[in-house]
N, C-alpha and C positions, 0 to 999 in steps of 0.2 A: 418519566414513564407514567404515573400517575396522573398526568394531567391531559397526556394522549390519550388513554383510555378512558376517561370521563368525557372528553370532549366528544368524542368519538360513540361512545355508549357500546363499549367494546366489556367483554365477561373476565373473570378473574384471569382466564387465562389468554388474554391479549392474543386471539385469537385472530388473525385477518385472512382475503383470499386474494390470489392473482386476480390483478383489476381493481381492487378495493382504494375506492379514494379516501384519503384521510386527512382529518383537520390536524395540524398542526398546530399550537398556542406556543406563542412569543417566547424564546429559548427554552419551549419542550424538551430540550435534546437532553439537558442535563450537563451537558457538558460545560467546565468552566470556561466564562469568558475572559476574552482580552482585558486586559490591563483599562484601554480606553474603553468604555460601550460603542459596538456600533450596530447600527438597525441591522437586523437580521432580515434573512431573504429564503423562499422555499422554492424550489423545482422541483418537477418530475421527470423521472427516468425510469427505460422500458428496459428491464435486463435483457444483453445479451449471450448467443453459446460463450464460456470461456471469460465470462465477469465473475468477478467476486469484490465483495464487500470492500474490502481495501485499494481494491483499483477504481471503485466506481470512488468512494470518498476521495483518493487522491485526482484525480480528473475532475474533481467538481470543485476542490481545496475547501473540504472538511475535514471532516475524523469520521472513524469508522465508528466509535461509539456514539457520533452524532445522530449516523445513519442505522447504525441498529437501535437507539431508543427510540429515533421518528419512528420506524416500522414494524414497532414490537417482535425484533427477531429475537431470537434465542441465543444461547452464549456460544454456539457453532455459527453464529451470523451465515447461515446458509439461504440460498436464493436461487430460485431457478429461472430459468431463459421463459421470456413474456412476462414476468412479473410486473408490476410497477412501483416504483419507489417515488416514497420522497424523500428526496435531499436535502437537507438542509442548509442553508449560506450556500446553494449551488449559483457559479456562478452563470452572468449571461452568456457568456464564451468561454467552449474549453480550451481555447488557443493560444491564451491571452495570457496576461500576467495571473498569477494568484491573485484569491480575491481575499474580504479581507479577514473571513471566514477560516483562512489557513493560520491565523494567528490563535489561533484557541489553543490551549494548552493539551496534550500530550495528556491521556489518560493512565490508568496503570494497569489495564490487561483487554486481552485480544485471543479470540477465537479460545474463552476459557483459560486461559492463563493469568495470572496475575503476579506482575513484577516487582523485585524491590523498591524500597522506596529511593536508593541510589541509583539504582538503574533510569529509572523516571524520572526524576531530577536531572542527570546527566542527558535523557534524551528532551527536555523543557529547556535545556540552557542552548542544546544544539537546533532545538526548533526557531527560538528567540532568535538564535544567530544568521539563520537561513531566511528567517522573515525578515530580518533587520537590512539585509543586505539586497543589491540587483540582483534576480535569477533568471536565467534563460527559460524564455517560454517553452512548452511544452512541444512544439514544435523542432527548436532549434536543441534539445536533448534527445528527440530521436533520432535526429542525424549524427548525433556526437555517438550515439551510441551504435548508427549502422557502419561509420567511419573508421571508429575504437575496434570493434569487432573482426573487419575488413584486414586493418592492420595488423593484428594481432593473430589471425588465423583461427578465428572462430568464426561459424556460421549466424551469421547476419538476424538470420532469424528467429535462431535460439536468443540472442543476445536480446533483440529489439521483444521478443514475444516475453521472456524476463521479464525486463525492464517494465511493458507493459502493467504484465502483473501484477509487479510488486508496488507501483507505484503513477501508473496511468503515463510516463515520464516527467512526473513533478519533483524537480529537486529540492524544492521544501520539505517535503516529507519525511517526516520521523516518527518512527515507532515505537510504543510502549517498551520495546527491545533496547531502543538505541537502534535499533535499524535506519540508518542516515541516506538520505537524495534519491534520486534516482532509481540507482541499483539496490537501496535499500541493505547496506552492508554496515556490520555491526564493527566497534572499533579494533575488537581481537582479530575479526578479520580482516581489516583493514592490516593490521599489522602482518599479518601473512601475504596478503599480497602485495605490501611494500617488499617483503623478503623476497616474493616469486619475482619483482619487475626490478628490484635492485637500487631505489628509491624512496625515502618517505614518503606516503602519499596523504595529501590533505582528503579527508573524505567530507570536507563543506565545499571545496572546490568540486566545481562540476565535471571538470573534464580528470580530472584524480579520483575522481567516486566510480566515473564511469572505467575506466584503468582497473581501478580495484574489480568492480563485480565482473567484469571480460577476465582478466587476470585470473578470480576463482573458478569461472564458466571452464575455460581453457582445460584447469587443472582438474576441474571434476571429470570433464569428458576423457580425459586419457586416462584417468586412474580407474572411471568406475567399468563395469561388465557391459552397460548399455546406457542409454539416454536416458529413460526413466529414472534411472540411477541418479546418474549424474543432475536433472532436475531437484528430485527429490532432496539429494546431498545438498543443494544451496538453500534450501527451503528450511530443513529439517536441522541439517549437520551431517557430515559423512559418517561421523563415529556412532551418534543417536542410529540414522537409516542401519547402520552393520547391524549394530547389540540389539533394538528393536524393531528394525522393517519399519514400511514406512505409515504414518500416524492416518486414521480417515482423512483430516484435513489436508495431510499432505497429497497421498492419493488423487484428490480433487486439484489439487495445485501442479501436478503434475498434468492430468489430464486437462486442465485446462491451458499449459504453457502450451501442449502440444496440438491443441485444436490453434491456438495464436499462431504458433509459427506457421502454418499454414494461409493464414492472412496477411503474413508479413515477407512470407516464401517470392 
């Protein structure tokens, strides 16, 4: 951060505005690197209705911490439609395989939160695993997940607008949570939607991660009052949304699943 803001000739309070181009210096982001060094790369991206921080990072195969240090956000990593970001390791194609920018390690907190230091571990050993191995492009995960969806008797849209979300559909992705692939589902749940489908599910495999989040989609929509709900409840936790409603940040994740499913409708 320090390095942005001098480059940049930015005031104590890293202050920027929609449109504001920024210099970037050579792993600005802060974030650690890979094991091997490899050159780093910077894009630009035009926010849109219904982005946030964590989908625009996974779509580009960064971290979000990379992307909130490049753009001196705040610890609510908030961003409104027209903005312009830069991304950092953003790759030349969001279509494509991961770049190699997705190997950077798993920071330890997100949207103000900050996690154990075994949770972050556990989600560094599952990101290593996910890089180390073939992943289906981001592409061929939207269809695993409009197909999943289909079969299982959830609306296609909620499912596919999720996914978006949480994760732009990159199955590398793991979060400061342990939130793993895809559907971005953490391993305690993962264990409940093995029990909902009747099956261990691997949640490094891709078409098992995608089973698990449809699985939980399924279960929140029939239990909760409304849709809201039930978004909110995969985001939050159902027990968290009862005892406390639901958090600003969730709010926003909500309304923004439901502006997606409308492009995915």
């Amino acid at each position: 951060m320090p390095a942005i803001v001098q480059a940049n000739g930015l005031d104590h309070r890293a202050f920027i505005r929609i449109g504001q181009q920024l210099t970037i210096p050579a792993h600005g982001s802060g974030t650690p690197a890979a094991a091997t060094p490899t050159p780093t790369t910077s894009g630009g991206y035009t926010v849109r209705t219904g982005d946030t921080v964590s989908a625009i990072a996974a779509r580009h195969g960064t971290t979000v911490q990379a992307v909130v240090a490049a753009n001196g956000l705040d610890a609510r990593a908030f961003i409104r439609a027209g903005q312009r970001l830069t991304v950092p390791g953003a790759a030349a194609s969001t279509t494509g395989t991961t770049s190699t920018a997705s190997t950077d390690k798993v920071g330890n907190t997100f949207a103000g939160r900050t996690y154990a230091d075994d949770v972050v571990a556990a989600a560094n050993a599952n990101k290593s695993t996910l890089v180390g191995q073939s992943a289906p492009t981001r592409a061929q995960m939207q269809e695993k997940v409009r197909a999943t969806a289909s079969q299982m008797g959830v609306d296609p849209a909620l499912a596919l607008a999720v996914a978006y979300q949480e994760s732009g559909f990159n199955h590398t992705a793991v979060s400061p949570a342990n939130a793993i692939g895809t559907m971005q589902v953490i391993p305690t749940s993962g264990e409940w939607a093995s029990q909902m489908v009747g099956r261990d599910l691997d949640l490094l495999d891709p078409d098992d991660n995608v089973v698990a989040g449809v699985a939980i989609l399924r279960t929140l929509v029939r239990t909760s009052p409304d849709l809201p709900t039930a978004i909110a409840s995969y985001y939050q936790g159902a027990g968290s949304v009862q005892r406390n409603g639901m958090y600003a940040d969730t709010r926003r994740y909500v309304a923004n699943v439901q502006t997606l499913m409308s492009r995915f409708g």
